[in-house]
C-alpha positions in Angstrom: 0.0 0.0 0.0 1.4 3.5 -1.2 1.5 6.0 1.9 1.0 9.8 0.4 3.7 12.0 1.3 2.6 14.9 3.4 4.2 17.5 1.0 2.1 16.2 -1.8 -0.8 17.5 0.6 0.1 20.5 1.0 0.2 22.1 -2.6 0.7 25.3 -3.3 -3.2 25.8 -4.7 -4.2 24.2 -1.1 -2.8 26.8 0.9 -4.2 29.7 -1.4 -7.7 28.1 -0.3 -7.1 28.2 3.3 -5.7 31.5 3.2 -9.0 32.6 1.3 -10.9 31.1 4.3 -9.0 32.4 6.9 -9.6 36.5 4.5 -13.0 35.8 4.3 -13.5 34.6 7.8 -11.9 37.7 9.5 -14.0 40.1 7.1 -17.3 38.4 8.4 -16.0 39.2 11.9 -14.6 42.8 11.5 -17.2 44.0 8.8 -20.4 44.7 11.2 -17.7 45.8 14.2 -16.7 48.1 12.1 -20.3 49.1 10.4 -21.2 49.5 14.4 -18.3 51.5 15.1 -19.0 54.3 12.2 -22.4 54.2 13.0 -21.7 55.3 16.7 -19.5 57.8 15.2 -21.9 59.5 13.2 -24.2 59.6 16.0 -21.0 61.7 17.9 -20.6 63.8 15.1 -24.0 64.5 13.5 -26.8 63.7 16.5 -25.0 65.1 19.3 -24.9 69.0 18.1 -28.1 69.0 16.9 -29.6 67.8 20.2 -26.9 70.2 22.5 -28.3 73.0 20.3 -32.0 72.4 21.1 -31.1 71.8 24.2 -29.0 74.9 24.5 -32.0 77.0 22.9 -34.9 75.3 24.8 -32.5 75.9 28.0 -32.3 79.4 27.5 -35.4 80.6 25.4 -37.1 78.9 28.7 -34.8 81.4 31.2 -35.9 84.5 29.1 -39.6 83.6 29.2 -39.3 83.2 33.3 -37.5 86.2 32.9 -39.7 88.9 31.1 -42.6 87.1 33.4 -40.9 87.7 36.4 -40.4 91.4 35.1 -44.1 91.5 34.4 -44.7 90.2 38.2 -43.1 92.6 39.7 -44.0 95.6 37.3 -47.1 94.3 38.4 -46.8 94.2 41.6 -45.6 97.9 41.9 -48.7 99.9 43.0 -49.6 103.2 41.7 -49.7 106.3 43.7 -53.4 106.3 43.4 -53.7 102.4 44.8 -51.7 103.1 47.9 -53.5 103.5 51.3 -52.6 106.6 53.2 -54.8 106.5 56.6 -54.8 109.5 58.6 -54.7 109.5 62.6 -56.3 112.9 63.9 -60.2 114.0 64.7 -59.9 117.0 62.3 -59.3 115.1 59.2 -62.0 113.1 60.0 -64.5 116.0 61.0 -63.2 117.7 57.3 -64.1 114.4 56.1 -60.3 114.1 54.6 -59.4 111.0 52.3 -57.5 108.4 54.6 -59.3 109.2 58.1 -61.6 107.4 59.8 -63.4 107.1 63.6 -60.4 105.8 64.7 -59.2 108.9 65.6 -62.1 109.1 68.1 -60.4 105.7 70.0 -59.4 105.6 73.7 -57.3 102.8 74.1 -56.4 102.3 77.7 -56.8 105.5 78.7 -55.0 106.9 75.7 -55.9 108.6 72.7 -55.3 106.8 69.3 -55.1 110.2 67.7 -52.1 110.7 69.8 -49.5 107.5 68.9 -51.7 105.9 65.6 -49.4 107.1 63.8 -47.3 103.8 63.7 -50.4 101.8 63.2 -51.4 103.9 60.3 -48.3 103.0 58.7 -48.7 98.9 59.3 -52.4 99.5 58.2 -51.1 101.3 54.5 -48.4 98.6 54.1 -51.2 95.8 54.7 -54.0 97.3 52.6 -51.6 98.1 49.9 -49.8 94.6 49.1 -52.2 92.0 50.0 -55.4 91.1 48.8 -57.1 92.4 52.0 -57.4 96.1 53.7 -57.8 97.1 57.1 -58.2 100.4 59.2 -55.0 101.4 61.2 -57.3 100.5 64.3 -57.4 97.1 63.5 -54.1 96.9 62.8 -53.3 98.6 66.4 -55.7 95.2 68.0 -53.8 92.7 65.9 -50.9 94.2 67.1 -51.6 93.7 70.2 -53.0 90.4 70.1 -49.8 88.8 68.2 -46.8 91.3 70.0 -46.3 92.5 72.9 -47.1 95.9 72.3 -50.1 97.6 75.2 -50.5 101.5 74.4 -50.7 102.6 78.1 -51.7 106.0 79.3 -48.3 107.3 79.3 -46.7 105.4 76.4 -48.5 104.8 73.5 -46.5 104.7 70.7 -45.6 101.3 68.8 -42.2 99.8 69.0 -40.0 99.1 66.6 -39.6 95.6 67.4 -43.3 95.1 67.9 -44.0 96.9 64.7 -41.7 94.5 62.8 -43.7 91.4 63.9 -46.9 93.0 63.7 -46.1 93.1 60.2 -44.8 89.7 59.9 -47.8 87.9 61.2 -50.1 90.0 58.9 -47.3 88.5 55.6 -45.6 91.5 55.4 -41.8 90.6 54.5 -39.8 93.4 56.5 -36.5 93.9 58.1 -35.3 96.9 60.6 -32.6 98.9 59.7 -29.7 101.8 60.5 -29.3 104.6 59.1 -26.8 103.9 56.5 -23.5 105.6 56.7 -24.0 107.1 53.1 -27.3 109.2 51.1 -26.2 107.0 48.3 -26.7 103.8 50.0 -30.5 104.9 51.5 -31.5 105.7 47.9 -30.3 102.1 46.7 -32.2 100.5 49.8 -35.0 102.9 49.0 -35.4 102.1 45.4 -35.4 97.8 46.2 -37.8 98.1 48.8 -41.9 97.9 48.3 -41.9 100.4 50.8 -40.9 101.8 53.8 -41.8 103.1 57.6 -39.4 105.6 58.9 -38.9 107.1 62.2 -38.5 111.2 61.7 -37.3 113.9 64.1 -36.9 117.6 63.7 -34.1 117.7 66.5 -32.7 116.0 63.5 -33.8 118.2 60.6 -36.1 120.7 60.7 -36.4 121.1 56.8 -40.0 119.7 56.3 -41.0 118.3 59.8 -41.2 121.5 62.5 -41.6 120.6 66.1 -41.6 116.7 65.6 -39.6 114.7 68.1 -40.6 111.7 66.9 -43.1 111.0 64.2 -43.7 107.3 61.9 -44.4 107.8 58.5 -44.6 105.8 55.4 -43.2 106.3 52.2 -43.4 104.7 48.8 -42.4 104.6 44.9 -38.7 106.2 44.2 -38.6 107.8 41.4 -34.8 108.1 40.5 -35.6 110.8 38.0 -36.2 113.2 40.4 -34.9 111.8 43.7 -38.9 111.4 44.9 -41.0 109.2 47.4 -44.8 109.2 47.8 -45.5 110.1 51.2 -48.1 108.7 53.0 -48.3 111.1 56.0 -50.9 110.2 58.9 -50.4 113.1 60.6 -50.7 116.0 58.5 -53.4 116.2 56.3 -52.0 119.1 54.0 -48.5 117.2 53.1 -50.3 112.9 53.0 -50.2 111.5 49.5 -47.7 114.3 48.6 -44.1 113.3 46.6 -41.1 114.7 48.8 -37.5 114.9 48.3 -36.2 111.5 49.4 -33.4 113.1 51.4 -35.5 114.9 54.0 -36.1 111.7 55.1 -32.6 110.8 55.3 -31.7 113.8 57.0 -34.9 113.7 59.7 -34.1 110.4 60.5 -33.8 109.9 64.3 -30.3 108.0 65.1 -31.1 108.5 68.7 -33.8 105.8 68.4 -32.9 101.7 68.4 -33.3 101.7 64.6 -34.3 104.2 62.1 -36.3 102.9 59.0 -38.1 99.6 58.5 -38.1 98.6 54.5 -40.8 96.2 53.2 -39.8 93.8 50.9 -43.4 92.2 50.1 -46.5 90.3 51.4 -46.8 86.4 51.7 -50.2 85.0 51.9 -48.8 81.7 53.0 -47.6 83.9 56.3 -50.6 86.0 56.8 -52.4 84.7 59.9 -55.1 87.2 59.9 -56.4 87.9 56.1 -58.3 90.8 57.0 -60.7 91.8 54.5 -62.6 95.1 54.9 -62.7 97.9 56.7 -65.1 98.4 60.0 -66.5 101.9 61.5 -66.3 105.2 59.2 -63.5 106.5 56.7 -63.1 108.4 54.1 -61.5 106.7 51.2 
């Protein structure tokens, strides 16, 4: 029996063939890796930008649209001169029948007369009546106070203070802070023009240029006008000068430094911290 030689197997056309396999084999392997692998590159290359650019656009075309309606809010927000409350404490404004007074000024409150030290109340009452949905007189503003501070008018002392004032405020969802006289005009006028309003503390011992014989005196003021250097004035103790616009800097300049604090500033009103929702005003005014 004649045994075949291994070399005779092995030809020259037989190795060509299994080389051909072995080409053809790899190219089924690496063809669809590499297929995948441009495929995923594309996507890098072409997919990608398009969706960072929406994204980029939706990202910021949503920022301007919360920011022109957070501009409306709070041009919103701002009331005119004609919407702000401005209550007046004393019997003759009431007896002329003046816009902003009310029977209030006819109130004995332990042995004291609310004509006397309203003021203060006057001020809370405007600041209420003006930002939230609800009004009251400054009366019951003075009762609430009362009832959720620790402020009691006596006979001798009737005046609100400042500490009882701010929480007053607070419990009616008035956002507020106390505050110093600041060290520079400049500085009032920027805390003037970011605040809703404000309640300041005003002395003629200080300057006499608008307030004569005025030791101590709460008023309110409202809308700066950086034009002209202006605040509304809501003034509950002189009928001639209440809903007036005054130079900003008399009130700088009559503020009382001898006191604890000088100005209050008013920030806003938050229903959600409003425990008392007052709506509507009781007894007789004169709007």
């Amino acid at each position: 029996m004649n045994k075949i030689k291994p070399e005779k197997i092995w030809t020259e056309e037989n190795r060509k063939k299994i080389i051909q396999i072995l080409i053809l084999a790899a190219l089924l392997i690496l063809l669809p890796l590499a297929a995948e692998w441009q495929m995923k590159h594309m996507e890098s290359r072409t997919l990608a930008p398009v969706f960072a650019d929406h994204e980029y656009m939706a990202f910021y075309l949503e920022k301007d649209m919360l920011l022109e309606m957070e501009k409306q809010k709070e041009e919103e927000s701002v009331p005119k001169e004609e919407e702000v409350y401005a209550f007046l404490q004393g019997p003759r404004s009431y007896e002329r029948k003046q816009s902003g007074a009310g029977d209030w000024a006819l109130e004995i409150i332990n042995g004291n007369s609310f004509a006397g030290f309203g003021c203060g109340a006057c001020c809370m009452a405007n600041i209420y009546s003006t930002l939230s949905p609800y009004e009251c007189s400054p009366l019951e503003m003075c009762y609430f106070a009362m009832e959720h501070t620790g402020y009691q008018p006596t006979r001798k002392v009737g005046a609100i203070g400042w500490g009882d004032l701010k929480y007053g405020l607070r419990a009616a969802g008035i956002d507020c802070e106390l505050e110093y006289k600041t060290d520079t005009y400049e500085a009032f006028q920027e805390m003037m023009a970011d605040a809703k309003s404000m309640v300041a503390l005003v002395s003629s011992d200080e300057d006499d240029t608008f307030w004569k014989d005025t030791h101590g005196h709460y008023v309110n003021i409202w809308l700066y006008d950086d034009e002209d250097d202006t605040v509304f004035l809501a003034e509950p103790g002189d009928p001639n000068n209440n809903r007036s616009r005054i130079p900003l800097r008399y009130i700088y300049d009559a503020l009382k430094t001898s006191s604890t604090y000088q100005f209050l500033a008013v920030a806003g009103y938050t229903e959600e911290n409003d425990v008392w929702k007052h709506n509507g005003i009781g007894g007789t005014w004169y709007r």
